[in-house]
C-alpha positions in Angstrom: 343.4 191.8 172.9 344.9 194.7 172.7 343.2 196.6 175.2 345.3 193.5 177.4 348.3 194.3 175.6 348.7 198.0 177.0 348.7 196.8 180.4 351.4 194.7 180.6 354.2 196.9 179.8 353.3 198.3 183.3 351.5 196.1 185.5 354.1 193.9 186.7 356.9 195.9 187.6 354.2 198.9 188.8 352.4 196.6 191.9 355.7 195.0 192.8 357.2 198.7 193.7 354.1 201.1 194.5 352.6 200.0 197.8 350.1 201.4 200.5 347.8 200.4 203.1 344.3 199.6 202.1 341.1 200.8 203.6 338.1 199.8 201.6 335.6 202.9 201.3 332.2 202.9 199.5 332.0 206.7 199.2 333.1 209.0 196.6 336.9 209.9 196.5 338.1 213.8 196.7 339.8 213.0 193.4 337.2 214.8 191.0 337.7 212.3 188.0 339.7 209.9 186.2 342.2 212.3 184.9 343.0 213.8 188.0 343.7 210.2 188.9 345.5 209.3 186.1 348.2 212.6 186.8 348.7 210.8 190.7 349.3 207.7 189.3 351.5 209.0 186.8 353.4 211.1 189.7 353.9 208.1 191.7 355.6 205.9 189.0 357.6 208.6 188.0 358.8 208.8 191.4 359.4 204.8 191.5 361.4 204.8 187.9 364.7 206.9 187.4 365.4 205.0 184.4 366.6 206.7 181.2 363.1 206.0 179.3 361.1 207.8 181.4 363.5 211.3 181.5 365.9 210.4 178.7 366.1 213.8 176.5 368.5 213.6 173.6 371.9 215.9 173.6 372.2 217.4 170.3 375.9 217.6 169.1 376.7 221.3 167.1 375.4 221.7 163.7 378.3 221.9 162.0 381.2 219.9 164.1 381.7 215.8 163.9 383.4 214.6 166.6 385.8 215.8 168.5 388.5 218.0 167.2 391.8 216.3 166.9 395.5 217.4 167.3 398.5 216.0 165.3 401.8 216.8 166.0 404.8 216.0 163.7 408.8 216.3 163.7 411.0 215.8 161.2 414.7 216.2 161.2 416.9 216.2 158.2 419.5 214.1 157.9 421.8 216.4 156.3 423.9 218.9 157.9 422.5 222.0 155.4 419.0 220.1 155.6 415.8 221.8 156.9 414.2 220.4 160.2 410.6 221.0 160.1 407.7 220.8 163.4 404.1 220.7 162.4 401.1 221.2 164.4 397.8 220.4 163.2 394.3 220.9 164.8 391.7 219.3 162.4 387.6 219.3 162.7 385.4 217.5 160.7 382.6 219.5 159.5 379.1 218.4 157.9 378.6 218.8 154.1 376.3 222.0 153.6 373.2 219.8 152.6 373.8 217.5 155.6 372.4 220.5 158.2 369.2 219.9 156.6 369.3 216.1 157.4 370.5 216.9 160.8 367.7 219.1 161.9 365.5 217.2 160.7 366.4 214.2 162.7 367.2 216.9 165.7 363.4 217.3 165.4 362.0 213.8 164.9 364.0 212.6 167.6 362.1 216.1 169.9 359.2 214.6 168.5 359.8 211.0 169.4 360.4 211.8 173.0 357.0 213.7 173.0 355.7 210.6 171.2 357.0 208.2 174.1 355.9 210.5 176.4 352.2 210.5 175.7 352.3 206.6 175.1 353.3 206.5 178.1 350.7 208.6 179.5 348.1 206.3 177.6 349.7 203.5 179.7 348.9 204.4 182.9 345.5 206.0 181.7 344.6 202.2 180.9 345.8 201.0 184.3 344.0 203.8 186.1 340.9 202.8 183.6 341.2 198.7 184.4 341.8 199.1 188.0 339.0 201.9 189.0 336.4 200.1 186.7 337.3 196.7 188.0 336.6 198.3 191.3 333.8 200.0 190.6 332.1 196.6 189.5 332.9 195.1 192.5 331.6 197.7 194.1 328.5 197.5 192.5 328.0 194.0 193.3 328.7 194.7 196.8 326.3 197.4 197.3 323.6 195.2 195.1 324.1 192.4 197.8 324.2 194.1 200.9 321.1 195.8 199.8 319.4 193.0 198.7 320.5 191.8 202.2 318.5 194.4 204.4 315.6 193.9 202.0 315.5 190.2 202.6 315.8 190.9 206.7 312.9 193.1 206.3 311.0 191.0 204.7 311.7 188.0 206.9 310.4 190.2 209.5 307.3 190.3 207.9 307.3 186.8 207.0 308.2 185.2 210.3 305.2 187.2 211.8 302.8 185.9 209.3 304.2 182.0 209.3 304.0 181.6 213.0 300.5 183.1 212.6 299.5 180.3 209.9 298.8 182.9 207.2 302.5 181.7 205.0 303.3 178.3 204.1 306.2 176.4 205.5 307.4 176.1 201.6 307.7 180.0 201.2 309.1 180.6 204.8 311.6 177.8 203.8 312.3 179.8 200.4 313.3 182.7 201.7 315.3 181.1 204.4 317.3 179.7 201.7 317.8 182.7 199.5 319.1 184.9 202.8 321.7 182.1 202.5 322.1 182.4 199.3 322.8 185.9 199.5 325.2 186.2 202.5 327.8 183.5 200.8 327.4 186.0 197.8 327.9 188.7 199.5 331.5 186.9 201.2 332.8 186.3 198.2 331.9 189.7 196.5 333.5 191.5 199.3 336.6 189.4 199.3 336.7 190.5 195.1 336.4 194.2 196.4 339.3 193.6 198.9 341.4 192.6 195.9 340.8 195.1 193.0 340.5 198.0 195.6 343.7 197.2 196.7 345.2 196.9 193.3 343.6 200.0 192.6 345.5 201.6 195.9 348.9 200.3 195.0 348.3 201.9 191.3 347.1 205.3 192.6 347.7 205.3 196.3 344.1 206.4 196.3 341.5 204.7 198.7 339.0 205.5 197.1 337.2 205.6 193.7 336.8 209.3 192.0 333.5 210.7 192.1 332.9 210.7 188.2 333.8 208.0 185.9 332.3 209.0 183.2 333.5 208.9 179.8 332.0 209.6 176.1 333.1 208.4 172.8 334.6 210.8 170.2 332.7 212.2 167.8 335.4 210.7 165.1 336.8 207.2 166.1 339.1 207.5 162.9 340.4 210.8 163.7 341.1 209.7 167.2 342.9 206.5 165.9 344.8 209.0 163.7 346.7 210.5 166.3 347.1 207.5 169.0 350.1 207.8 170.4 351.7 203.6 169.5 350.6 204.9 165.8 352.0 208.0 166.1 355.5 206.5 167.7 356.1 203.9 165.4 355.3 206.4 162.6 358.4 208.9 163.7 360.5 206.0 164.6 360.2 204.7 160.7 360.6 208.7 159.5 363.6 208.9 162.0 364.9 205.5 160.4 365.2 206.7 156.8 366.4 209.9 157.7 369.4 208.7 159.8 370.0 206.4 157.3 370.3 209.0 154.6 372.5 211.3 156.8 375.2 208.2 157.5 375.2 208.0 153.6 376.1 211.4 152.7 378.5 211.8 156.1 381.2 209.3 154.2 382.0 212.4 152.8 382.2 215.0 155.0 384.6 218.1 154.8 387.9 217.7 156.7 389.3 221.5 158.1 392.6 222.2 159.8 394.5 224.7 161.6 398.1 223.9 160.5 401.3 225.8 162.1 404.8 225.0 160.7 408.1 225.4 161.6 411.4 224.9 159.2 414.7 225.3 160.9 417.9 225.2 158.6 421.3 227.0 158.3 419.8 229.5 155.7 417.3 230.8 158.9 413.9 230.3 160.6 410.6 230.0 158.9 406.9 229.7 160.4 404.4 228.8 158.3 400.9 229.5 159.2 397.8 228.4 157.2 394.2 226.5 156.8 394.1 222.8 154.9 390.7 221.6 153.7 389.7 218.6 152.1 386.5 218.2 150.4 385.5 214.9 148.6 385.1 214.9 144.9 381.7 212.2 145.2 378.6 214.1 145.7 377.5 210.6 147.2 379.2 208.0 148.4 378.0 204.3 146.9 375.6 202.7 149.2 376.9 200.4 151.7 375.2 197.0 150.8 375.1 196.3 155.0 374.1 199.7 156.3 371.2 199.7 153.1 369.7 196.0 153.8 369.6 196.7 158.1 367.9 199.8 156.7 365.2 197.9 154.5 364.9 195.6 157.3 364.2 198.2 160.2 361.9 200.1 158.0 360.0 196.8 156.8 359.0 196.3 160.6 358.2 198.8 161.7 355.9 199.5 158.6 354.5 196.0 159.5 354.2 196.8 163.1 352.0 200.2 162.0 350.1 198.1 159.6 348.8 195.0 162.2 348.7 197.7 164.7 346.2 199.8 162.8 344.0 196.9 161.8 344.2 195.6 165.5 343.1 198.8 167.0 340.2 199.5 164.1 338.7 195.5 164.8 339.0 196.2 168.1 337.1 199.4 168.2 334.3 197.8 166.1 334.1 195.2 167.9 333.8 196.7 171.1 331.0 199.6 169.5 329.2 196.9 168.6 328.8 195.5 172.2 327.8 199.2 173.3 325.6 199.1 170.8 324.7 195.5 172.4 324.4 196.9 175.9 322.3 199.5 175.1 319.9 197.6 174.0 319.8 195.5 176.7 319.3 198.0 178.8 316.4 199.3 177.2 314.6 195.8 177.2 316.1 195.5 181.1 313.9 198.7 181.7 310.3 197.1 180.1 311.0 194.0 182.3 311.5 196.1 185.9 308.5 198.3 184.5 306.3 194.9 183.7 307.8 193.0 186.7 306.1 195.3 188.5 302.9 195.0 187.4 303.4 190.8 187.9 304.1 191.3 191.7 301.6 193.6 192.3 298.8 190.7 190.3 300.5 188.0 192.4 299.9 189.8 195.4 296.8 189.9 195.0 296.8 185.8 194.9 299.0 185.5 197.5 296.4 184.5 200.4 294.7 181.3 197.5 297.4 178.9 197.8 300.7 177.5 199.0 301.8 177.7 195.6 300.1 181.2 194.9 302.4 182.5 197.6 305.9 180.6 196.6 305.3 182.3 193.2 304.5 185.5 194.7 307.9 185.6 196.6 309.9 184.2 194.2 308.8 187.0 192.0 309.4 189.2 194.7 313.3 188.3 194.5 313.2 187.6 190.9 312.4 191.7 190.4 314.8 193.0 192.9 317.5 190.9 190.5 316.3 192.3 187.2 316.7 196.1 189.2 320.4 194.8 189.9 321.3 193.3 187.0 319.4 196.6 185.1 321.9 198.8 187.1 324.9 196.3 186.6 324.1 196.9 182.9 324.4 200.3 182.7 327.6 200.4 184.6 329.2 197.7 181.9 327.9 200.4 179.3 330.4 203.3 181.0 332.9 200.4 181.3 332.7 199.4 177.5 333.3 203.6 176.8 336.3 203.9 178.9 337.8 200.8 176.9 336.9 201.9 173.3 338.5 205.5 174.5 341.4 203.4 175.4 341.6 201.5 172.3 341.4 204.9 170.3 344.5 206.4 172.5 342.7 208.8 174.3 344.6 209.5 177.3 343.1 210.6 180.8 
């Protein structure tokens, strides 16, 4: 999955160097939202890395020199006693062909664009870290909060029931039934609190937050193509192939650059002195130098890659996106029939209680209907958590950054 995939550029090296102590809140955090988050987390891997990929910004050489200049000095001495001596010194550039400048900017400004490009896919990165860890969290969460509530409910109610079974009025089966679920319950609720422990402290290493940002909310974009249109991997691979071509056209046409040089001259003979002062250029007569068979397959192969690597990449991201609008699309329908069964549940409880008093049997079902609508209203409210969830991972899947 690819929604995997952008995680683990990150993940490993990110929890092995950002660290923090952990304090496990159940309140709302002071950070306002998830972007605000995603700009902390950000700041504190910057602050970790000081690797040439994260600050790396290109030096651009002059527009017109290759190289650097070079100096040649020659002396010659006759070998005849009426001969001329001569001392040369030479200082020689290498200058671009006149339609090379165009070449060059171009890539000057593919190459800007590329380190834009990285920049925001990097950005999308951590904006599905920050999305993974805070929703895995907020799960937890929610299963901890359902428990411990369902918890005090049940120790309520076992008030309640405890007085009425040691009056006779409850059978020993439904006494013993709730006994059992309370049980049920607190091993539940160890091992949900233990998950918290975890993904809140993954969360804390990630962020150095300790707690989860007041609004999680996300909403899909009006145009899911347009969105997948600009997402940053697409984007990047699409300047790296245009860089590609481009700085394979410009080493073509740079076989034949324009040599310049300053030349000074000295001829010493019997006859006198003589400096000579003057310019030398040298301009190839080829328009275009012949393709070099190496330089032109590496080309071919670079760009068939990466063309390859845009293509599966697009596809990936569009099944993906589908696939994962179609379980919103799921979700929300469960939701909807999650609401008719706590409205109707209702209405079953309230007939049941009624019965309650007939039978042994009339009060095991009454109870057990009891717990059985306190799940549905937890599992209703689970659902509609999983439907923000599912948003924040098609967002991520259509390179929408925090």
């Amino acid at each position: 999955m690819y929604f995997q995939h952008v995680f683990v550029f990150l993940t490993t090296s990110i929890i092995l160097i950002l660290s923090g102590c952990f304090s496990a809140h159940l309140k709302a955090s002071e950070i306002a939202d998830l972007a605000a988050l995603r700009v902390q987390a950000q700041q504190r891997v910057e602050q970790s890395y000081s690797s040439d990929w994260m600050a790396h910004q290109s030096s651009s050489l002059s527009r017109w020199l290759i190289g650097a200049p070079t100096l040649e000095v020659s002396a010659l001495q006759s070998n005849l006693a009426t001969g001329t001596d001569e001392l040369e010194v030479r200082l020689g550039v290498q200058l671009q062909r006149p339609d090379n400048l165009d070449l060059f900017d171009q890539m000057e400004q593919t190459n800007q664009a590329i380190m834009v490009a990285r920049q925001r896919q990097q950005a999308l990165l951590i904006s599905g870290l920050v999305r993974q860890r805070a929703w895995d969290a907020a799960m937890a969460r929610q299963q901890v909060n359902a428990l411990s509530d369902k918890q005090v409910w049940l120790s309520r109610l076992g008030t309640q029931l405890t007085e009425r079974f040691n009056a006779g009025e409850l059978s020993r089966l439904a006494y013993l039934q709730w006994q059992q679920q309370q049980l049920d319950v607190q091993q539940a609720l160890v091992n949900a609190k233990a998950e918290l422990d975890g993904t809140m402290r993954a969360y804390t290493e990630l962020t150095g937050s300790h707690t989860l940002p007041a609004n999680m909310t996300e909403t899909v974009p009006d145009s899911l193509d347009a969105a997948l249109n600009s997402h940053p991997e697409l984007k990047l691979l699409s300047l790296q192939k245009q860089y590609a071509a481009a700085a394979y056209q410009y080493g073509r046409q740079s076989q034949s650059n324009w040599d310049v040089a300053l030349v000074a001259r000295r001829l010493q003979s019997v006859m006198g002195d003589e400096n000579q002062v003057g310019i030398a250029v040298g301009i190839p007569l080829a328009l275009e130098m012949p393709a070099n068979p190496q330089d032109l397959q590496a080309w071919q192969q670079t760009d068939l890659a990466l063309s390859q690597s845009l293509m599966n990449l697009r596809i990936t991201l569009q099944q993906q996106v589908s696939t994962n609008m179609a379980s919103l699309t799921s979700l929300e329908e469960q939701i909807a029939i999650g609401e008719q069964q706590v409205a109707i549940g209702e209405q079953i409880v309230e007939q049941l209680a009624q019965l309650k008093q007939s039978s042994e049997l009339e009060q095991s079902n009454w109870l057990q209907s009891l717990l059985e609508q306190r799940d549905r209203t937890y599992q209703l409210d689970q659902l509609k958590l999983s439907q923000q969830q599912r948003v924040a991972q098609i967002n991520q899947l259509a390179g929408q950054v925090l």
